[in-house]
C-alpha positions as CSV (number, residue, x, y, z in Angstrom):
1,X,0.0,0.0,0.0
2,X,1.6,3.4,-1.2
3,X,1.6,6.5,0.4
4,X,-1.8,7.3,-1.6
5,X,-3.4,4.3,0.4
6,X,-2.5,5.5,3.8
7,X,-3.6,9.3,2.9
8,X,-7.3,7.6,1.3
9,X,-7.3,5.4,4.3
10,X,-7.0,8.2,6.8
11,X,-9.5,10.5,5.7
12,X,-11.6,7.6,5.9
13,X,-11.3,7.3,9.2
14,X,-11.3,10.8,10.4
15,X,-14.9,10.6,8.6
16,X,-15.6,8.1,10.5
17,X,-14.7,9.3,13.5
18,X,-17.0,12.8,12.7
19,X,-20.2,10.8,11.7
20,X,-19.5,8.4,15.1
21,X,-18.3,11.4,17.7
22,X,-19.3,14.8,16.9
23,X,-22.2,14.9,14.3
24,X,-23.9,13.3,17.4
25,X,-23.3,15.7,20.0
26,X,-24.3,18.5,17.9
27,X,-27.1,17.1,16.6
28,X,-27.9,17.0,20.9
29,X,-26.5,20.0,21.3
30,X,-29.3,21.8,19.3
31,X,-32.1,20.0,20.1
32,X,-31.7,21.2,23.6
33,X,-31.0,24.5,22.4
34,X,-34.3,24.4,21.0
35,X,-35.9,23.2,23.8
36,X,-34.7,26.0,25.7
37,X,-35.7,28.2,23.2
38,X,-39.1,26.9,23.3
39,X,-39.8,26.4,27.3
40,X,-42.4,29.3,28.9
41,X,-43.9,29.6,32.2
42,X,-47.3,27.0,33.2
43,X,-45.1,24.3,30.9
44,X,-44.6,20.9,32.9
45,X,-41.1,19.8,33.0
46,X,-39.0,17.0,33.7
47,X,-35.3,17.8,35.5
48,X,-32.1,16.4,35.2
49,X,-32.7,15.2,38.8
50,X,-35.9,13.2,37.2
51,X,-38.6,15.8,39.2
52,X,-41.8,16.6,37.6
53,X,-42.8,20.2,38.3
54,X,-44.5,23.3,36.2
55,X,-42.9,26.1,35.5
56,X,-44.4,29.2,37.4
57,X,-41.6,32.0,36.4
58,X,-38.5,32.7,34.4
59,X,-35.7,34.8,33.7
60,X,-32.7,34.3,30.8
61,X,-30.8,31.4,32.2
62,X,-33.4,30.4,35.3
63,X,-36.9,29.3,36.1
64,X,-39.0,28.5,39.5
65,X,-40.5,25.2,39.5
66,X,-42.8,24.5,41.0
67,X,-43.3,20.5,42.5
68,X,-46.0,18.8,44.1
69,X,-49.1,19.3,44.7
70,X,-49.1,21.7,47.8
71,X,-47.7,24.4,46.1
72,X,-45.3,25.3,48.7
73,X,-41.7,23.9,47.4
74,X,-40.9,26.6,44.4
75,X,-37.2,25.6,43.7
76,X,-35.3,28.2,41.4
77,X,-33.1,26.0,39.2
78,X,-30.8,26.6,35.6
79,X,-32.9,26.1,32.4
80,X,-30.6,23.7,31.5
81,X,-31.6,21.1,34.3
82,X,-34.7,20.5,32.3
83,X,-34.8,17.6,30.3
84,X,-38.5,17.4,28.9
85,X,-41.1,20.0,28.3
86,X,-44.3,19.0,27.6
87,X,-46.9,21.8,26.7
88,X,-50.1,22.3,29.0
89,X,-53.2,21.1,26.9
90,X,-55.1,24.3,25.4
């Protein structure tokens, strides 16, 4: 195998590589963007911590949640911490 072999056969796997590592994580990486970018107060939501609350306020890079159902534990938390949003019923 000549130098033209090793050169074919190591772009091959540096493609590899990007459609195995990266294209992956960025592929994540905006669809939680968008989920952020979509998240607004009365939405219920699932954290990182696997908690089921509704949002109840927000600000750019925090919301209150709001858990249970005596409406007394409001927990402030980073958007990012939520996992799933699922949109209240109109």
């Amino acid at each position: 195998m000549g130098t033209a072999g090793w050169i074919i056969y190591l772009v091959f796997i540096v493609g590899l590589m990007y459609f195995i590592a990266i294209r992956p994580s960025q592929k994540e990486k905006k669809k939680q963007a968008e989920l952020m970018a979509n998240v607004a107060v009365g939405d219920s939501v699932l954290t990182s911590s696997g908690f089921y609350g509704v949002i109840i306020d927000m600000t750019d890079d925090t919301v209150i949640v709001e858990f249970g159902s005596n409406k007394n534990c409001r927990i402030p938390m980073r958007k990012d911490a939520i996992v799933q949003v699922e949109k209240p019923e109109a």
